[in-house]
N, C-alpha and C positions, 0 to 999 in steps of 0.2 A: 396467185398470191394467197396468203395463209389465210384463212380468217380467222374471226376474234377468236371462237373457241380453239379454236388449234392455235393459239398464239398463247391464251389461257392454259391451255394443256402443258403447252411447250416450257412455259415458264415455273412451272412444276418439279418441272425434272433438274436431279440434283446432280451434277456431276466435280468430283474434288478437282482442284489444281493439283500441275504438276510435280511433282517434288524430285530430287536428286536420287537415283537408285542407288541402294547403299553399296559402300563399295568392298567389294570381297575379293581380296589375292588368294587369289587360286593356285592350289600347285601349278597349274600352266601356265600361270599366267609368270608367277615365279621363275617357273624353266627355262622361259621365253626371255625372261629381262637377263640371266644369266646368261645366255647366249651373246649375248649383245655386250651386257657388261665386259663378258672374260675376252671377246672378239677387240674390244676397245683399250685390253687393259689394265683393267681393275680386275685386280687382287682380294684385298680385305676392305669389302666395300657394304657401306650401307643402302637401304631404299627409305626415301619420304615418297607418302603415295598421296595423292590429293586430288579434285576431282579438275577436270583438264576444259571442262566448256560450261557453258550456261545451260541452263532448261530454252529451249529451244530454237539452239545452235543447231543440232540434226534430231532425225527422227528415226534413225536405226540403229543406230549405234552407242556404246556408251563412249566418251573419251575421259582417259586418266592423263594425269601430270605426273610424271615419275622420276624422279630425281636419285642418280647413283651416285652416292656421297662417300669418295675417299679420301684419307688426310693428306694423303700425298701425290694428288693432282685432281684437275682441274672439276667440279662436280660436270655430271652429263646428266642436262634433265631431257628428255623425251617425252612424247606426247604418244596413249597407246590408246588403240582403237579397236574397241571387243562387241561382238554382239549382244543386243539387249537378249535379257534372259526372261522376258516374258514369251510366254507359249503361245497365244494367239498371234501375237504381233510377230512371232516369227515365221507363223504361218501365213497369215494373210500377206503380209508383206516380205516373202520369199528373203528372208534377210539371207540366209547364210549361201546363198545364188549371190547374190548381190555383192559378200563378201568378195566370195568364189573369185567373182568379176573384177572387182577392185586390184584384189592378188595378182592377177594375171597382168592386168595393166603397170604397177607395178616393177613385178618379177620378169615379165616376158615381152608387152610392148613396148612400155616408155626406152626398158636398154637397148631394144630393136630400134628407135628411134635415133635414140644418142649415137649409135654401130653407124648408122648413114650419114649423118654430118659430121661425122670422125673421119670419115672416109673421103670425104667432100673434104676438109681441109676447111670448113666454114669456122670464120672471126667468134670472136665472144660477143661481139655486136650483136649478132645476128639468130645465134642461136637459140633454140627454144629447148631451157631447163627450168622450165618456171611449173618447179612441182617440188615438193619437199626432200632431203634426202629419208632415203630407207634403208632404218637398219635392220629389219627383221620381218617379212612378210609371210605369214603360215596360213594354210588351209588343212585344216587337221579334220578329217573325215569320222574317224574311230573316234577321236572326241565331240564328235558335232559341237567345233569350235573353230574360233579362227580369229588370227591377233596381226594388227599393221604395227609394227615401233619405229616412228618417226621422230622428224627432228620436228622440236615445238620451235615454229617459226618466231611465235611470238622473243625468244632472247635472242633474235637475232633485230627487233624490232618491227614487224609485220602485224600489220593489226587488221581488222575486218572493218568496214565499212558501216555504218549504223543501218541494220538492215531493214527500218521501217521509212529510212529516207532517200528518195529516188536520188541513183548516181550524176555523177556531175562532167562534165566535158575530159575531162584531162584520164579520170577515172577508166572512164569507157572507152577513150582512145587508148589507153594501155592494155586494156583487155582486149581490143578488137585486131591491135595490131599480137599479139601474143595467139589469139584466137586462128588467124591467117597465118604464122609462122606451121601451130599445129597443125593443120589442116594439110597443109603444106606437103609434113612430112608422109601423112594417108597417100597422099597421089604419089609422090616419089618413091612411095613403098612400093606402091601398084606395077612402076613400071622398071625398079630397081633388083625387087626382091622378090616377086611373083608367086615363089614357094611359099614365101609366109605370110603374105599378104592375102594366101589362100588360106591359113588356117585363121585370119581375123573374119575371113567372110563364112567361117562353120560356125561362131560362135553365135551361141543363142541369144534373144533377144530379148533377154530378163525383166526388162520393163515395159514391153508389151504386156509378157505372161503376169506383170504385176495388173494392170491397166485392166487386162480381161476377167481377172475375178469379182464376180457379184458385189462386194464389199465397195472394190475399188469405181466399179462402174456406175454405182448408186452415186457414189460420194461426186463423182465426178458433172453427173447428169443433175445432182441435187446444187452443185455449185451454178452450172450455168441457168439455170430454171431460174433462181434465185437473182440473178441480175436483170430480169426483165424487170421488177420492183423498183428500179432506178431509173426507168423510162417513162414517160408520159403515154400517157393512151393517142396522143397527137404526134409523138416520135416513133410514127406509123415505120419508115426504114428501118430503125436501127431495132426494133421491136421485131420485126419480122427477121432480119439477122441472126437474131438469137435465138429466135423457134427455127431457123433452119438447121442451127448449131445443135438443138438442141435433136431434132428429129433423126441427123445425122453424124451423131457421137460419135458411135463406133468406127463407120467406117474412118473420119478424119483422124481419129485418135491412131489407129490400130490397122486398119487397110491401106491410107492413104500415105503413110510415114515410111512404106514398106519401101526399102531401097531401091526393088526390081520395077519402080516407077521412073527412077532418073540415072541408073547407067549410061554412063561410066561416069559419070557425077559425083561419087559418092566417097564418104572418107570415114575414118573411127569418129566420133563424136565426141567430143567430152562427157556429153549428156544430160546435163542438171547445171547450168549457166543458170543457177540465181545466188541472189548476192554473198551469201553465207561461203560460197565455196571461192570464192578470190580472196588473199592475204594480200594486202600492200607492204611496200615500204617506203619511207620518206626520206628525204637528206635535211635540205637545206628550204624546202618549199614546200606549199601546199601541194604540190602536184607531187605525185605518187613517181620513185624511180625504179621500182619493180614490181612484180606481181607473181602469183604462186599460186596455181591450180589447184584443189585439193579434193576429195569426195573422188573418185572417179566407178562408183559401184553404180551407173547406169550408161557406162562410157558403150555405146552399141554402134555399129555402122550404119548410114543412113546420109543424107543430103547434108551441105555441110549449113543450108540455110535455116537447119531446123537450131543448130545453138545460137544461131543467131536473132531468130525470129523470137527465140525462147527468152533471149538475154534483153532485147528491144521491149516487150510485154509486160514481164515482171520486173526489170530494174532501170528502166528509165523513165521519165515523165512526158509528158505534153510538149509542157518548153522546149526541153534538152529535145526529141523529135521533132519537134516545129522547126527549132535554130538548124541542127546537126543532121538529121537522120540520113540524109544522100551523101552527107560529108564522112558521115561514120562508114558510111557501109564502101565509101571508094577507100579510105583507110584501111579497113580489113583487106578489101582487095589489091589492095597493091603491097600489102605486107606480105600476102600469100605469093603474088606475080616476084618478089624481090628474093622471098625463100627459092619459091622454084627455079629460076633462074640460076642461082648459088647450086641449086642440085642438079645444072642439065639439064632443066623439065621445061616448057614453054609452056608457058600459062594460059597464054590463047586458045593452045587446041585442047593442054588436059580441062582444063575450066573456065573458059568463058565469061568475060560478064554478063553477056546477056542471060548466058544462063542463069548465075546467081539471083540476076534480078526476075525470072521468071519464077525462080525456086521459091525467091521470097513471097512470091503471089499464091504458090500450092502450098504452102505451108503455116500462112497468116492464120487460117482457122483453128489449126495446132496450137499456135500462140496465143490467140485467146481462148482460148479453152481451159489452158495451163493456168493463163493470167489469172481467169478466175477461179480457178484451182489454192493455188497459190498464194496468190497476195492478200488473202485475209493472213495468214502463218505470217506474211511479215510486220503487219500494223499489229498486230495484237502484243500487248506489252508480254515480260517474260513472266511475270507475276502475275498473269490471265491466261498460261496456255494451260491446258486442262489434262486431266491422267490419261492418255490412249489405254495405256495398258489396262486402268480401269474399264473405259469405253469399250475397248475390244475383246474384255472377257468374260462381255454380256451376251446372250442370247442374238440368234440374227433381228429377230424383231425390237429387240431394248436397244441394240447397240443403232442400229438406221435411224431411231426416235432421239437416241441420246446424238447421232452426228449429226442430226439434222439441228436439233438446239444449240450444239458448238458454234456452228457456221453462222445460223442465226444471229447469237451473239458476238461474233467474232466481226461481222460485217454490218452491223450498225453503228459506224462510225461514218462524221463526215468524208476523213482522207479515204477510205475505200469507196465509197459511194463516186467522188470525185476522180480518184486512177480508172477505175473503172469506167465509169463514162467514156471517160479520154480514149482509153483502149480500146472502144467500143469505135469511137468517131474516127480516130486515127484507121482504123482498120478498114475500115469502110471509103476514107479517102484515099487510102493507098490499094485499094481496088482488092484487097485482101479477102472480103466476104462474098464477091459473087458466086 
């Protein structure tokens, strides 16, 4: 724990809020909407360019609103998705990898996906398209640049979930069974299409190599350190939990998540199941009638219990756990047993439940780790997240002093103090921390 002077010290340090990076059409970025426009149609067409998300919606990317306005049909706004153009931040956080990754997924998996339930003859019931359309995906190397032009879900009515408030039953059932559909498709690839299913297992494993730089591993080790503070000297378990967590970062983060643990187990990931990356849409009810993946720039292969472990940590609560958690997780599973089935695949032997429920025991520590990684960025209002680009274009020594005061204040809040506990004791009752 800090003491006064280091808390004195810490309270010192100035760091701005975040603000909007201004927004610059770029010849490329121009070239790029013109592609899309002339592909769709338009002629003599105008652009309105406007900024497409909140300060802290994501943390790599910028998103624009861009709207192609003709007088003689229909406007087409999109949503375009460019890397930030800060230098540090694209270095520590391997952005334009990340890109790279997204593109692929994409341009190359998601239509590999769609190719096998084409072929299957599988209902619209069943299928999993729950990702945005794409009208333009580039990885432009000679311009160390790279642009996603998507459909903006939001006018179609899809909206995000308020992401400082734990999801709700009906929420999570949409996502768990959508989650089992994907996963789905990883195993039917495996034993449908074996050639390509071979180049998903060459690809690199971007958010590792994020995980393993100095920068990240500080921030990471400074997050769980920092939640013993929320234990009593008498919550002798859950306190030793966390110095175990804490002595064996690495390997859980980075050694343990490594797939050649749980063969033939394994599927593509989504990879980043927290709340920001699911769209809903509504009808007629409070309960959600579809949903829509988005972000997929740390989608890696790996166990399929790690999006799930990921998704139970950061976006749900005590309650919804207490009431749901065996309920949620035989949903997932029988979403995925109902896909594979539809593709020929027997779900018994490619996956197992028992397995899954073993998986979710090697991988619990993954979860909270993330948890407290993470869920300070979701409690923090948008009007308090703070300038990274500032932060990371200090010195190694200024910028560790200045993330350490982020976190600091980012996590003296009741509701963090309170998720966290919970994810503390939930993990430890579901046998997660041994």
């Amino acid at each position: 724990m800090a003491s006064k002077d280091e808390k004195l010290f810490k309270n010192t340090i100035e760091v701005p809020i975040a603000k909007q990076e201004e927004i610059i059409v770029t010849d490329y970025l121009k070239e790029c909407i013109h592609k899309v426009a002339k592909s769709e149609g338009f002629i003599d067409y105008s652009l309105t360019v406007n900024y497409g998300s909140n300060i802290g919606d994501g943390y790599v990317s910028n998103m624009l609103k861009i709207s192609i306005n003709d007088d003689n049909r229909e406007t087409l706004t999109v949503l375009v998705k460019i890397p930030l153009k800060n230098k540090a931040r694209r270095e520590i956080m391997k952005m334009m990898s990340l890109f790279e990754r997204e593109i692929f997924v994409y341009k190359v998996m998601l239509p590999q996906f769609e190719e096998i339930q084409r072929l299957n003859n599988l209902s619209e019931s069943i299928k999993f398209n729950n990702f945005p359309k794409i009208y333009l995906a580039e990885f432009n190397k000679d311009k160390d640049d790279a642009i996603i032009i998507m459909d903006d879900l939001r006018e179609s009515g899809h909206k995000m979930w308020k992401k400082s408030a734990p999801i709700n039953f009906d929420h999570a059932k949409l996502l768990l069974t959508t989650l089992g559909r994907y996963h789905a498709l990883s195993f039917a690839t495996r034993l449908k299409n074996p050639k390509f299913f071979e180049t998903l297992l060459n690809l690199n494993d971007d958010f590792s190599d994020v995980l393993l730089t100095p920068q990240f591993e500080m921030l990471l080790k400074g997050s769980v350190t920092r939640i013993i503070e929320f234990f009593q000297p008498e919550e002798v378990v859950a306190r030793d939990k966390i110095t175990n967590l804490i002595e064996n970062l690495q390997d859980i983060c980075i050694e343990r998540v490594k797939p050649k643990y749980e063969e033939p187990y394994t599927v593509m990931l989504h990879g980043d199941c927290w709340i920001n990356n699911f769209l809903f849409h509504y009808s007629k009810t409070d309960a959600p009638d579809d949903i829509k993946l988005i972000d997929w720039q740390i989608t890696r292969y790996g166990a399929p219990a790690i999006d799930l472990i990921y998704f139970f940590f950061i976006c749900t609560d005590h309650k919804l756990r207490t009431n749901h958690f065996n309920e949620l997780l035989k949903i997932y599973y029988n979403s995925l047993e109902e896909m594979l089935n539809n593709l020929d695949c027997n779900a018994n032997e490619i996956y197992p439940f028992d397995v899954l429920q073993k998986q979710m025991k090697m991988y619990g520590k993954f979860g909270v780790i993330m948890a407290s990684f993470i869920l300070p960025a979701l409690i923090t209002k948008d009007e308090e997240i703070v300038d990274l680009n500032f932060v990371m274009d200090q010195n190694s020594k200024e910028m560790n002093e200045m993330a350490e005061h982020v976190v600091d204040k980012m996590i003296e809040t009741d509701s963090f103090t309170k998720r966290i506990r919970n994810v503390i004791f939930d993990a430890i009752d579901y046998g997660y921390l041994e």
